[in-house]
PASEBA-1860 file (N, C-alpha, C; in nm, 3 decimals):
! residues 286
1> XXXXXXXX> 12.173/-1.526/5.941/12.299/-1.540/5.869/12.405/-1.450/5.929 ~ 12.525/-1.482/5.927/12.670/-1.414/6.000/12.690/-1.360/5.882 ~ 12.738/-1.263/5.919/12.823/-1.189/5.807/12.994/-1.137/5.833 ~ 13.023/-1.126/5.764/13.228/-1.133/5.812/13.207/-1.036/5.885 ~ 13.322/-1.016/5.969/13.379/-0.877/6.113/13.445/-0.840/5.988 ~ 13.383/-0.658/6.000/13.500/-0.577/6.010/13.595/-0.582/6.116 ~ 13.705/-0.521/6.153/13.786/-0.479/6.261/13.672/-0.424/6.398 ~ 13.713/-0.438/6.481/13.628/-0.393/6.608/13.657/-0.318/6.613
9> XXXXXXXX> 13.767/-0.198/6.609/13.776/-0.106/6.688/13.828/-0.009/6.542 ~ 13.844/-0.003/6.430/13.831/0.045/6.317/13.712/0.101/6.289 ~ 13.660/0.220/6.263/13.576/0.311/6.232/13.615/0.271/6.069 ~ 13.673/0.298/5.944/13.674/0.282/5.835/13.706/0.180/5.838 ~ 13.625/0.104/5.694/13.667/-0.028/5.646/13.685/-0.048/5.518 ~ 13.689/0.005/5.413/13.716/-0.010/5.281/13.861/-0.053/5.245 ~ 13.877/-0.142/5.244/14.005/-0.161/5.202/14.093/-0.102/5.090 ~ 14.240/-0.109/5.072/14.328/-0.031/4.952/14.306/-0.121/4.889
17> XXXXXXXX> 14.249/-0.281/4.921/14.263/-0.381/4.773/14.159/-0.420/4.736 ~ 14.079/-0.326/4.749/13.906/-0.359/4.697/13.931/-0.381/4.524 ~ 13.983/-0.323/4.532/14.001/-0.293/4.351/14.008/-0.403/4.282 ~ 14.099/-0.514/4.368/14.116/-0.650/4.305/14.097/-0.746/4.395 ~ 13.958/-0.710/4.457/13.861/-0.811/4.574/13.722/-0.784/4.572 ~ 13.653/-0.874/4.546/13.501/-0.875/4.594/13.476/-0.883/4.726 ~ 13.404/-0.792/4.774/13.446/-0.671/4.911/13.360/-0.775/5.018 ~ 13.363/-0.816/5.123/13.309/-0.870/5.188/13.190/-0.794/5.278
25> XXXXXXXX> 13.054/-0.827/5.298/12.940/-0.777/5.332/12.982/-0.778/5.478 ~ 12.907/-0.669/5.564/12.964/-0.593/5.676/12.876/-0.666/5.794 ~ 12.980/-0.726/5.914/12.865/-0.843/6.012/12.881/-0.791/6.139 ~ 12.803/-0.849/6.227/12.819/-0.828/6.361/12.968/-0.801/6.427 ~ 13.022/-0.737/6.532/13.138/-0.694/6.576/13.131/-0.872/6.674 ~ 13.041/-0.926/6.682/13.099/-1.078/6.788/13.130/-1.162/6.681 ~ 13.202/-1.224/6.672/13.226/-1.320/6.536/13.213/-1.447/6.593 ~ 13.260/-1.466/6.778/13.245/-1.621/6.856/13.355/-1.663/6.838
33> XXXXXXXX> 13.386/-1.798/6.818/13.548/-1.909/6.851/13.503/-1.969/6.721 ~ 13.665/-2.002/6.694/13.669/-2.120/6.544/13.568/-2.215/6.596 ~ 13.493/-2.284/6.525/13.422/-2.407/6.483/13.511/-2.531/6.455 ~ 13.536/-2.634/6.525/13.621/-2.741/6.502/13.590/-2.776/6.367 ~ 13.640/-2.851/6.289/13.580/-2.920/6.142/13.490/-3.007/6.186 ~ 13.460/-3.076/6.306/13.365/-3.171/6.283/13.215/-3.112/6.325 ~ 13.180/-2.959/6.316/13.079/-2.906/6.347/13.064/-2.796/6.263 ~ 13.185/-2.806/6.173/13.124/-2.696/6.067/13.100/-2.728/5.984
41> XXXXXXXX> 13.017/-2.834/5.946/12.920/-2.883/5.763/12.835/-2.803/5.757 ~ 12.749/-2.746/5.828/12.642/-2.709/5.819/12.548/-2.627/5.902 ~ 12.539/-2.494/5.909/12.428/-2.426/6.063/12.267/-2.368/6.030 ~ 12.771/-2.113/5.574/12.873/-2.015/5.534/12.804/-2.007/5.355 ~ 13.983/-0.889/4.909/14.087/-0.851/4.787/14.239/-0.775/4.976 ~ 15.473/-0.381/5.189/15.621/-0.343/5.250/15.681/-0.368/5.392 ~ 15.714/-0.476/5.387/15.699/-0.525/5.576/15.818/-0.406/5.622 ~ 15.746/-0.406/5.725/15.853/-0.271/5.807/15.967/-0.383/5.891
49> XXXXXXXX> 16.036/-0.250/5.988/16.079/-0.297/6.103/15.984/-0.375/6.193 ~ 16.016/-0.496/6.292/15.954/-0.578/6.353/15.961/-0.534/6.512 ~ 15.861/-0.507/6.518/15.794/-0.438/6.713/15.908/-0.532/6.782 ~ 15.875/-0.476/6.893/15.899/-0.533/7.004/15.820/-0.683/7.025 ~ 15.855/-0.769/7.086/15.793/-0.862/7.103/15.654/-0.810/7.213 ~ 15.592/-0.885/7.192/15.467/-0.894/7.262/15.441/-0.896/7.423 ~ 15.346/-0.820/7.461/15.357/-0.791/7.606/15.286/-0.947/7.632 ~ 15.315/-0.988/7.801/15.224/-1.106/7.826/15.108/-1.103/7.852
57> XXXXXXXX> 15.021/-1.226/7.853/14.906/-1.169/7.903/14.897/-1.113/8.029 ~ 14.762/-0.960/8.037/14.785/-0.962/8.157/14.650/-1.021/8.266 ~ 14.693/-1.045/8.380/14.547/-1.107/8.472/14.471/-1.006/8.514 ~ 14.314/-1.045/8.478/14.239/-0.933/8.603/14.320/-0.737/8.654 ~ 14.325/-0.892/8.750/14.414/-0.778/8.847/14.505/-0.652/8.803 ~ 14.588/-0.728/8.715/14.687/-0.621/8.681/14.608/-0.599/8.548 ~ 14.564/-0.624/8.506/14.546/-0.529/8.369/14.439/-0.401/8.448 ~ 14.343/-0.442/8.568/14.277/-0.352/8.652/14.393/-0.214/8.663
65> XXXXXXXX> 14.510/-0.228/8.709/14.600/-0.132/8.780/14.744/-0.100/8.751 ~ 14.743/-0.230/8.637/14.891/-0.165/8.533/14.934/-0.053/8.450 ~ 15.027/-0.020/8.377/15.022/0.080/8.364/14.967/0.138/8.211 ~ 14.906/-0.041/8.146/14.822/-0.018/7.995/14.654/-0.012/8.042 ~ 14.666/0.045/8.195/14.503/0.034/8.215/14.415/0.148/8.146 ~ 14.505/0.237/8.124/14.384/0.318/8.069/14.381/0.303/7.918 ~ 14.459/0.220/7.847/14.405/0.154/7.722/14.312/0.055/7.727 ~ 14.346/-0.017/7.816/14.242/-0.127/7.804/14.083/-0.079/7.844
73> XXXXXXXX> 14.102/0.046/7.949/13.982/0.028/7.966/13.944/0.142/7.802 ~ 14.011/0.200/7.760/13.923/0.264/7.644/13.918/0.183/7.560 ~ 13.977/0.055/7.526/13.910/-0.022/7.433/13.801/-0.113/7.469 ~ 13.790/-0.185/7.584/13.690/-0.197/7.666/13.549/-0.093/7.638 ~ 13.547/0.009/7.621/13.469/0.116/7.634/13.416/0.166/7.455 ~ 13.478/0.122/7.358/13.494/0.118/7.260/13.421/-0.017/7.166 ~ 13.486/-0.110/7.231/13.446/-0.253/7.184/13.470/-0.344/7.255 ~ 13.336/-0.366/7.360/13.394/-0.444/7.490/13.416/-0.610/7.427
81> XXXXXXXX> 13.380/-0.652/7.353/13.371/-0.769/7.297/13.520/-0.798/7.273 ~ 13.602/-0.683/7.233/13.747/-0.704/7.186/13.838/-0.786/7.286 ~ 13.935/-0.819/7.262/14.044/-0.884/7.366/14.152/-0.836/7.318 ~ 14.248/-0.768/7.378/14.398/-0.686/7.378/14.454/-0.817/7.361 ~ 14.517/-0.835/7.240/14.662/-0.921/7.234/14.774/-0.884/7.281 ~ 14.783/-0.773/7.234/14.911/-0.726/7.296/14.898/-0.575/7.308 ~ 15.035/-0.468/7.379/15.009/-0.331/7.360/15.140/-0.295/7.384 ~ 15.215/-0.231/7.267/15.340/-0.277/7.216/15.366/-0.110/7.194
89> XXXXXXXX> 15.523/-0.078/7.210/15.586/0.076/7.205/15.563/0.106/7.002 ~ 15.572/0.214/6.960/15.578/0.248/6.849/15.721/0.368/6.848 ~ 15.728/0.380/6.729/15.866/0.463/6.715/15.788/0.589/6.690 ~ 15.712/0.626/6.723/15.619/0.744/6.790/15.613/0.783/6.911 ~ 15.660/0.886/6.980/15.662/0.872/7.175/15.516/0.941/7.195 ~ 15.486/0.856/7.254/15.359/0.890/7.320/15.241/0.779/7.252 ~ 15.259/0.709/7.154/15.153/0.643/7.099/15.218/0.483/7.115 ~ 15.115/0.391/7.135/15.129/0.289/7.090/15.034/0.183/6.997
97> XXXXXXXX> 15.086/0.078/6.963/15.022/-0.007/6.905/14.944/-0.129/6.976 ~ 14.824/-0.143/6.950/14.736/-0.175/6.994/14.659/-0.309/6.928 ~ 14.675/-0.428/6.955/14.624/-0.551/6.937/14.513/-0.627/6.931 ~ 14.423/-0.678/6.849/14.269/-0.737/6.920/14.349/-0.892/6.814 ~ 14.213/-0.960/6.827/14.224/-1.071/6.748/14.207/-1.028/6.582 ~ 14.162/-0.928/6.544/14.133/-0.884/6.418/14.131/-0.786/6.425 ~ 14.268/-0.683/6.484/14.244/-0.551/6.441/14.392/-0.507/6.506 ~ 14.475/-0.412/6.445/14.590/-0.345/6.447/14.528/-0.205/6.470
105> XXXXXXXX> 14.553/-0.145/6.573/14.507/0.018/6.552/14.614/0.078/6.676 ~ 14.623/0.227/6.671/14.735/0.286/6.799/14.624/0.409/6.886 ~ 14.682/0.391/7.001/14.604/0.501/7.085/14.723/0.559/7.125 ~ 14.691/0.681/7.191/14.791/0.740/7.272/14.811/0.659/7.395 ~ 14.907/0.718/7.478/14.907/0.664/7.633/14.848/0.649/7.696 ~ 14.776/0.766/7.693/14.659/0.801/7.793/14.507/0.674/7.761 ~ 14.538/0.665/7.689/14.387/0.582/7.616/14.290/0.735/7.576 ~ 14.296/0.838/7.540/14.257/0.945/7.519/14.240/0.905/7.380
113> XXXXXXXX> 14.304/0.913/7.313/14.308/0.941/7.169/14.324/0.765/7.075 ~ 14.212/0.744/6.938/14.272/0.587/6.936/14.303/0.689/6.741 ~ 14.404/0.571/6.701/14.444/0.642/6.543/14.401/0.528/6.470 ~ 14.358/0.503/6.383/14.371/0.388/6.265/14.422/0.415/6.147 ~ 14.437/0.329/6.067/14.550/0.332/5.940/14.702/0.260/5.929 ~ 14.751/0.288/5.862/14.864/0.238/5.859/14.952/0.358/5.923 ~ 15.104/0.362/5.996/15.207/0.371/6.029/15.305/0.381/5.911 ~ 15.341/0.454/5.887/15.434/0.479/5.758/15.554/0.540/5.810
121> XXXXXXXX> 15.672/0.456/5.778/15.820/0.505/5.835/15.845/0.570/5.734 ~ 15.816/0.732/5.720/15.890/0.805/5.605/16.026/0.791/5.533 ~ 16.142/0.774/5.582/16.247/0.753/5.542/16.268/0.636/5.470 ~ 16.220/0.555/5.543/16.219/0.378/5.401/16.075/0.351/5.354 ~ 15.985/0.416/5.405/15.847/0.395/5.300/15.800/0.271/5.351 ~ 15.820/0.243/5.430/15.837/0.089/5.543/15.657/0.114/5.602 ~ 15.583/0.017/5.525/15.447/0.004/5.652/15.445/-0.040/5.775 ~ 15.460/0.002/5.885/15.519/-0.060/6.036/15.412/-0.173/6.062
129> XXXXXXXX> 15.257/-0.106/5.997/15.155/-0.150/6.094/15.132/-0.319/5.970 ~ 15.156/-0.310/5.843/15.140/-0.443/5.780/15.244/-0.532/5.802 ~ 15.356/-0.481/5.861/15.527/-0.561/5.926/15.474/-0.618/6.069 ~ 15.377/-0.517/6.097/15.341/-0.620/6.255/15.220/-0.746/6.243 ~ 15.094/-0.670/6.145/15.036/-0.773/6.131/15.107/-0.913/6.009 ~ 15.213/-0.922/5.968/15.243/-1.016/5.902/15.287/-1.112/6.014 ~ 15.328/-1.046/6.145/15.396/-1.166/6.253/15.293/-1.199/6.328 ~ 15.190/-1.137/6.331/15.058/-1.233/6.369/15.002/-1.322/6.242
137> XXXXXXXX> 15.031/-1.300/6.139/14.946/-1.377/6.063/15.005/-1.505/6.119 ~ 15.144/-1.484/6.058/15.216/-1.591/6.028/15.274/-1.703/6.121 ~ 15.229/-1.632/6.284/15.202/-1.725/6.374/15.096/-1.832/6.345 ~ 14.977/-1.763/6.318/14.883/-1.827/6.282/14.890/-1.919/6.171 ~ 14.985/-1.894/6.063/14.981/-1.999/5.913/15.065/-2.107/6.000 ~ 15.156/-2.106/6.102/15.220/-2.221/6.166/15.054/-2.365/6.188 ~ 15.015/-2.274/6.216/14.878/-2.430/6.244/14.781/-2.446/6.180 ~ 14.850/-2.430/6.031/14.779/-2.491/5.926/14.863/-2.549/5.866
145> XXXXXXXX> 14.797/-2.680/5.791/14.846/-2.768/5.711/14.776/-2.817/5.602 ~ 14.816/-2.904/5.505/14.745/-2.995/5.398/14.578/-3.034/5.413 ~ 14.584/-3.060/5.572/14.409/-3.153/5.572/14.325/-2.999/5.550 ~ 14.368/-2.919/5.562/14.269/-2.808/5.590/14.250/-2.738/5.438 ~ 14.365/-2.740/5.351/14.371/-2.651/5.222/14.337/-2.768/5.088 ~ 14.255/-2.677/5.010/14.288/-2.711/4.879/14.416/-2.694/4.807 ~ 14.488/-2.759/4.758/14.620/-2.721/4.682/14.656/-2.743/4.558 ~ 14.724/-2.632/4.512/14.760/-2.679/4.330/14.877/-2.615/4.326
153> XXXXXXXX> 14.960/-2.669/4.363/15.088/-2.678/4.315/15.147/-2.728/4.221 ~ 15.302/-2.668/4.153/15.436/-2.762/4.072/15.497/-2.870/4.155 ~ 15.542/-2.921/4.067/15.615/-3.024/4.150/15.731/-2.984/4.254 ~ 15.811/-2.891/4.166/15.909/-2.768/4.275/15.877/-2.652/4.283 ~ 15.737/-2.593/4.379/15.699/-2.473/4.376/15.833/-2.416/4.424 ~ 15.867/-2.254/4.374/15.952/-2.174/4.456/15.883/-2.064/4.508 ~ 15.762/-2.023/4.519/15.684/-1.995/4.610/15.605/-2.098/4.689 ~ 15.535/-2.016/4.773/15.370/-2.078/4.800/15.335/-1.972/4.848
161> XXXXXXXX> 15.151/-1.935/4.786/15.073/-1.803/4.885/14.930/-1.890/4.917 ~ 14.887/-1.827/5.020/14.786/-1.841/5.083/14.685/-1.780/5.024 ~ 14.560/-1.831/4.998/14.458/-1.722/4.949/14.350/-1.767/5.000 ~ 14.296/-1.728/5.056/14.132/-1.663/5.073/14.050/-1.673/4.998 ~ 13.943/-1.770/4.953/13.858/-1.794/4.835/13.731/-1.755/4.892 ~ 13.667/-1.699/4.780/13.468/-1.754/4.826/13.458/-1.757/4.622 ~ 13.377/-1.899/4.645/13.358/-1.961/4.528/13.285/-1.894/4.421 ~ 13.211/-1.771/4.487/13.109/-1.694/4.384/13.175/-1.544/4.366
169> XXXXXXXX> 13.288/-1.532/4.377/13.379/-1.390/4.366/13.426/-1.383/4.242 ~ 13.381/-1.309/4.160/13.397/-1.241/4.035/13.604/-1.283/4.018 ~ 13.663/-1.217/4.101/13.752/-1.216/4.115/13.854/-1.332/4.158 ~ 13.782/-1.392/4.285/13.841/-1.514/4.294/13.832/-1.613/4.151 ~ 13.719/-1.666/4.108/13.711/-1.714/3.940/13.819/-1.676/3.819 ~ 13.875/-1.518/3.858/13.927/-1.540/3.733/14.090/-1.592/3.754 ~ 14.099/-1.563/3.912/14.225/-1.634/3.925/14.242/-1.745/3.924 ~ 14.142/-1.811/3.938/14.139/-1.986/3.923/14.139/-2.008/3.808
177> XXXXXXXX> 14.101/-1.913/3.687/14.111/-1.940/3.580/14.232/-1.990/3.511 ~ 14.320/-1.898/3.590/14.483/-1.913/3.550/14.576/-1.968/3.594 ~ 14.495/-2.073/3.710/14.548/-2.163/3.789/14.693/-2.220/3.733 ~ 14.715/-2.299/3.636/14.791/-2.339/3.531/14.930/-2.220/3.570 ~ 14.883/-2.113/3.481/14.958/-2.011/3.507/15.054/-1.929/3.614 ~ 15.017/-2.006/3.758/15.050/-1.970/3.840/15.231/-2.037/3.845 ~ 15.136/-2.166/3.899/15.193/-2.285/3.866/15.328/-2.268/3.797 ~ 15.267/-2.249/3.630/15.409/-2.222/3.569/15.528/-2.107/3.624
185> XXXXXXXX> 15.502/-2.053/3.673/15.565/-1.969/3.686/15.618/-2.015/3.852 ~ 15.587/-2.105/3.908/15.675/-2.164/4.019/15.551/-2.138/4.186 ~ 15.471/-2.091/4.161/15.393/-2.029/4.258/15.247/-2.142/4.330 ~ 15.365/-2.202/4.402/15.203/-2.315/4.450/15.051/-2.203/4.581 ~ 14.964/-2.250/4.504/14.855/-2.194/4.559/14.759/-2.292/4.640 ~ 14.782/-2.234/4.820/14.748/-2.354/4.902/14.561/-2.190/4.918 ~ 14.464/-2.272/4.879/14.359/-2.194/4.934/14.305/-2.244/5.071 ~ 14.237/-2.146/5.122/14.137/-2.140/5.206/13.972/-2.069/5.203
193> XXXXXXXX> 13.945/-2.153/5.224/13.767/-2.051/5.215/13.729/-1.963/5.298 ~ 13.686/-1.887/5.241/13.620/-1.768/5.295/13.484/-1.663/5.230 ~ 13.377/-1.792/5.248/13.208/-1.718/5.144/13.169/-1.596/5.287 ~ 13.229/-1.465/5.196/13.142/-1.343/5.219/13.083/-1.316/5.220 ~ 12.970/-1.397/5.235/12.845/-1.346/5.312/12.826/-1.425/5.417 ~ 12.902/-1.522/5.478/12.849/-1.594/5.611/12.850/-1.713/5.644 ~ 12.916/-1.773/5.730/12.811/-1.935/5.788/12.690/-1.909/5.749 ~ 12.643/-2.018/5.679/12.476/-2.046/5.675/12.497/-1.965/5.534
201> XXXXXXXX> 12.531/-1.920/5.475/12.466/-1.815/5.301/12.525/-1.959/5.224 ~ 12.465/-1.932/5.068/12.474/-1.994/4.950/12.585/-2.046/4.927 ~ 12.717/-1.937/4.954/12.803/-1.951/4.849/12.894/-2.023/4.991 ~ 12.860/-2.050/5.124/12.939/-2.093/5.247/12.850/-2.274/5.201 ~ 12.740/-2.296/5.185/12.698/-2.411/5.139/12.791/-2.516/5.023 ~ 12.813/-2.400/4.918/12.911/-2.437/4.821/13.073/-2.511/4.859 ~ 13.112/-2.408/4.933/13.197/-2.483/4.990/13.186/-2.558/5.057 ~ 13.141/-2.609/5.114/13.091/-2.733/5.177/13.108/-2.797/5.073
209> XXXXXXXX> 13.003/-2.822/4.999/12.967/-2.926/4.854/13.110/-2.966/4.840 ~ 13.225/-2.852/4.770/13.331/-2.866/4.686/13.428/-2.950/4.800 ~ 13.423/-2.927/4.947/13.516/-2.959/5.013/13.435/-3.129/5.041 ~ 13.357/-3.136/5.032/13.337/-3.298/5.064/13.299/-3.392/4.923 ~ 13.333/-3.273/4.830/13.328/-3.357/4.653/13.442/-3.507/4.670 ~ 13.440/-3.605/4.593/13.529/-3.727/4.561/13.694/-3.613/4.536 ~ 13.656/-3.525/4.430/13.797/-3.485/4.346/13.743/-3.360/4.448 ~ 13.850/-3.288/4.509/13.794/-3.151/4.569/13.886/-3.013/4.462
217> XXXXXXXX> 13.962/-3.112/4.415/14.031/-2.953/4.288/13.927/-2.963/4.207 ~ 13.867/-3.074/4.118/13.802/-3.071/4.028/13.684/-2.981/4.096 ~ 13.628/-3.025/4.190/13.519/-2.962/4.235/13.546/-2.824/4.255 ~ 13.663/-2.771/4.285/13.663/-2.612/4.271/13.679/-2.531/4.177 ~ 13.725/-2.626/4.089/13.732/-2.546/3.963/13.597/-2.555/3.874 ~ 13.530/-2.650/3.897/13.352/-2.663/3.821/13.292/-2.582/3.916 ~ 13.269/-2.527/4.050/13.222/-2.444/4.091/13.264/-2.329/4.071 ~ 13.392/-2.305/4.053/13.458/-2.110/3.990/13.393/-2.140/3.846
225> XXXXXXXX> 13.363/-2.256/3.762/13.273/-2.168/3.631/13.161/-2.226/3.624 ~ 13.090/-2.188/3.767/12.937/-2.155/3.783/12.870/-2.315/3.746 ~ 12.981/-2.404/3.705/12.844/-2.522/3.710/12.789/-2.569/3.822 ~ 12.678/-2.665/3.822/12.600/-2.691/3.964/12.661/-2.786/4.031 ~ 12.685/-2.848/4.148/12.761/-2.917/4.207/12.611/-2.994/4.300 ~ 12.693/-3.106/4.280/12.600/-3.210/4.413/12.573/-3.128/4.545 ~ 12.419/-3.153/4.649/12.457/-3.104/4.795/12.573/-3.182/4.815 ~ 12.659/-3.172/4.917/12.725/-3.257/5.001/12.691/-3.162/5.158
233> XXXXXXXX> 12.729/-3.295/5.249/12.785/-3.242/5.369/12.867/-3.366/5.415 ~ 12.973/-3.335/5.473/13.042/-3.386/5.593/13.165/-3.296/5.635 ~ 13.257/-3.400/5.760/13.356/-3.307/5.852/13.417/-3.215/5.794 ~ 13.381/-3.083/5.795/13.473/-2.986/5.694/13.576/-2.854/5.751 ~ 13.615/-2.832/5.716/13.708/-2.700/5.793/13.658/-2.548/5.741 ~ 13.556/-2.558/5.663/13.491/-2.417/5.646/13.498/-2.314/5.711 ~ 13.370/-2.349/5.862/13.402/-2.242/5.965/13.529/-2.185/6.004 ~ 13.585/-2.317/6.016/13.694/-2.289/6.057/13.827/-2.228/5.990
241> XXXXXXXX> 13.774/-2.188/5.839/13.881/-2.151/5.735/13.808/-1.975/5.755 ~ 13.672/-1.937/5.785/13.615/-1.838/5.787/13.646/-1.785/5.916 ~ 13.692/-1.827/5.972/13.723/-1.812/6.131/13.848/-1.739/6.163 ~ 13.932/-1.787/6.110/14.128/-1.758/6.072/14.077/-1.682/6.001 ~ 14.018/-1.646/5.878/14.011/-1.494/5.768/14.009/-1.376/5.844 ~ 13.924/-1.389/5.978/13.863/-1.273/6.030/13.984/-1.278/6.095 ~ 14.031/-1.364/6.169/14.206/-1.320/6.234/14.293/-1.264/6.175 ~ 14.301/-1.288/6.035/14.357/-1.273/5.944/14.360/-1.075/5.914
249> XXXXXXXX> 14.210/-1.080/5.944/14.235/-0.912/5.858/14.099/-0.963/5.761 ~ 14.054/-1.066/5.709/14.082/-1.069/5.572/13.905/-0.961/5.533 ~ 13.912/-0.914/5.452/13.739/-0.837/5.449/13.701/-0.822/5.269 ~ 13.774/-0.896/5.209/13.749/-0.891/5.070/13.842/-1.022/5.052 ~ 13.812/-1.057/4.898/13.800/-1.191/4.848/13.884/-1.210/4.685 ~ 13.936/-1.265/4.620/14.058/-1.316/4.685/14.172/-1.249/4.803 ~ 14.198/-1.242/4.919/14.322/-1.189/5.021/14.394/-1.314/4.995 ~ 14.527/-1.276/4.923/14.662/-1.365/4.926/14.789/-1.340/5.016
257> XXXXXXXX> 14.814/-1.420/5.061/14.993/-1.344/5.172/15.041/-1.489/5.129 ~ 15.171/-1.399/5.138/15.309/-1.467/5.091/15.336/-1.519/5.230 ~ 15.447/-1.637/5.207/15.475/-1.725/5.354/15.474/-1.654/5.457 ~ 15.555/-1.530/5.459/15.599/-1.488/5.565/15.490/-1.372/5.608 ~ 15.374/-1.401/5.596/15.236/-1.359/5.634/15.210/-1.172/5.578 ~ 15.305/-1.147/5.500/15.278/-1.019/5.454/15.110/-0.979/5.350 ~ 15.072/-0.961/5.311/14.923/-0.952/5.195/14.998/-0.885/5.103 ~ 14.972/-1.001/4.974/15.033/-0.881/4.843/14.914/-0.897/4.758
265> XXXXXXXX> 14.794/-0.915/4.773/14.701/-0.932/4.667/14.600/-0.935/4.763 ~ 14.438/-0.860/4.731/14.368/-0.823/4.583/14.435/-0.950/4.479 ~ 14.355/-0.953/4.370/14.383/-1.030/4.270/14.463/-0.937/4.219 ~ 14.572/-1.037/4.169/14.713/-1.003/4.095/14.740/-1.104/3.967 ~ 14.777/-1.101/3.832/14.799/-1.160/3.717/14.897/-1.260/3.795 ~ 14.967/-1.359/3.661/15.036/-1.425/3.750/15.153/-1.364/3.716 ~ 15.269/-1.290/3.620/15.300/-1.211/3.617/15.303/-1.127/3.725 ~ 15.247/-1.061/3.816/15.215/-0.955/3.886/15.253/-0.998/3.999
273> XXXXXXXX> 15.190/-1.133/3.993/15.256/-1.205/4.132/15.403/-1.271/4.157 ~ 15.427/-1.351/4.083/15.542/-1.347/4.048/15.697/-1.222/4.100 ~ 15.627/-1.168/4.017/15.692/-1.004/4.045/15.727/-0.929/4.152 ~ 15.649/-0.932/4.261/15.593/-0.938/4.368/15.689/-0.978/4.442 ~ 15.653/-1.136/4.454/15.742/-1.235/4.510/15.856/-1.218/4.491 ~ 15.937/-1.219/4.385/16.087/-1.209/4.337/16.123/-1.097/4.423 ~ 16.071/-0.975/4.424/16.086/-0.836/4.475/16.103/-0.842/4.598 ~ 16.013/-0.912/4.693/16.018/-0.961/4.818/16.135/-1.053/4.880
281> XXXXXX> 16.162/-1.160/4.771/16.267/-1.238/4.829/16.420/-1.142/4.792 ~ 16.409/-1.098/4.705/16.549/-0.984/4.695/16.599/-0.911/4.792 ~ 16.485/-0.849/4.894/16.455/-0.758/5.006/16.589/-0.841/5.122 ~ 16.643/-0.791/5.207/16.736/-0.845/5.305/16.660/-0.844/5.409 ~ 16.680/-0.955/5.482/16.574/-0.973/5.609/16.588/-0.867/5.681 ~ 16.468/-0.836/5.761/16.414/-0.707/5.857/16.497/-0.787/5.992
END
């Protein structure tokens, strides 16, 4: 059985939104490539200023003798499995920010020294390092659509958030509880799966079931209150919804982000969310 990636190159993993997430069980540092849907039925809790744009990739060669070589090779040396997305200036001299497919962290220049945590712009209270990962998410929410999500929306949502489900999460359940509630309050909820404990575990089976049910809302909502559901299998986007989580960051259950790929939930009331949101759209673009 797989179990979710922590971050590769992150030494701590407990998240700040455990509190309102059922915490995801700790897996191998190789996680592999998304799973197309037609091979995954079956083997599964303050945007800053915006970086610099992204360095290109570099080849071989030059990443051998450029001048981010001695980062690469200490992350190389660290977590050779990793791949540098990018390696980007910070408003820190001497440190930068540092890219994998699932992991935000800064080293010095030298590749001497690596930091994890968040980046905090004292003066505006600005998280630099959740302002950068929101523009990777949200590259990534560009290539998703309808065939892939469950959805329960208003007829005129004035939100929409993304969330991160696994069907047997204490937490995920009670927000489905209030599904309705969301709703009213203007907030369409497009999910994605994500069973924390793995391709191949119980609750990654489940989804399956719910995603190839006749009704697939009905089916998620009789599986959040524990009734038994038919096996099913066919073409599903599971893996491939567990696949994007780990790109994502995501390591606990419900993880929600608002469009513009920021995370405001851990489970949040709908009230809370709401709140949230309003607060966010008030904000003047970065």
């Amino acid at each position: 059985m797989r179990r979710p990636s922590r971050p590769l190159l992150s030494l701590s993993v407990a998240g700040a939104l455990s509190l309102g997430a059922c915490v995801a069980a700790s897996p191998p540092a190789n996680t592999g490539t998304a799973t197309t849907a037609a091979n995954a039925g079956k083997p599964a809790t303050p945007a800053g200023t915006a970086a610099p744009a992204s360095a290109a990739p570099a080849t071989a060669a030059s990443a051998a003798s450029g001048p981010d070589a001695a980062i690469r090779k200490a992350v190389a040396s660290l977590a050779p499995d990793a791949k540098v997305a990018s390696i980007r200036p910070t408003p820190v001299p001497g440190v930068v920010e540092v890219s994998t497919s699932n992991d935000t962290v800064y080293m010095t220049a030298d590749g001497k020294y690596l930091l994890t945590g968040s980046l905090i712009e004292v003066a505006t209270k600005r998280d630099l390092t959740e302002a950068s990962k929101a523009i990777q998410r949200r590259a990534l929410m560009k290539g998703l659509g309808p065939s892939q999500m469950i959805v329960f929306a208003p007829p005129k949502p004035k939100y929409t958030v993304t969330v991160f489900t696994d069907v047997d999460c204490g937490y995920c359940r009670k927000l489905h509880s209030q599904i309705a509630d969301y709703n009213k309050a203007g907030i369409a909820v497009d999910y994605l799966f994500f069973p924390r404990t793995g391709i191949g575990s119980e609750s990654y089976d489940k989804a399956v079931s719910v995603w190839c049910a006749p009704d697939r809302k009905q089916a998620l909502t009789d599986a959040k209150l524990g009734k038994p559901l038919p096996a099913r299998n066919c073409s599903n986007p599971v893996t491939m919804d567990y696949n994007l989580g780990l790109k994502f960051g995501v390591n606990g259950t419900p993880a929600i982000y608002a469009a513009d790929g920021t995370q405001i939930g851990g489970y949040l009331s709908p009230a809370e969310m709401k709140a949230k949101l309003d607060a966010m759209a008030a904000k003047p673009a970065a």
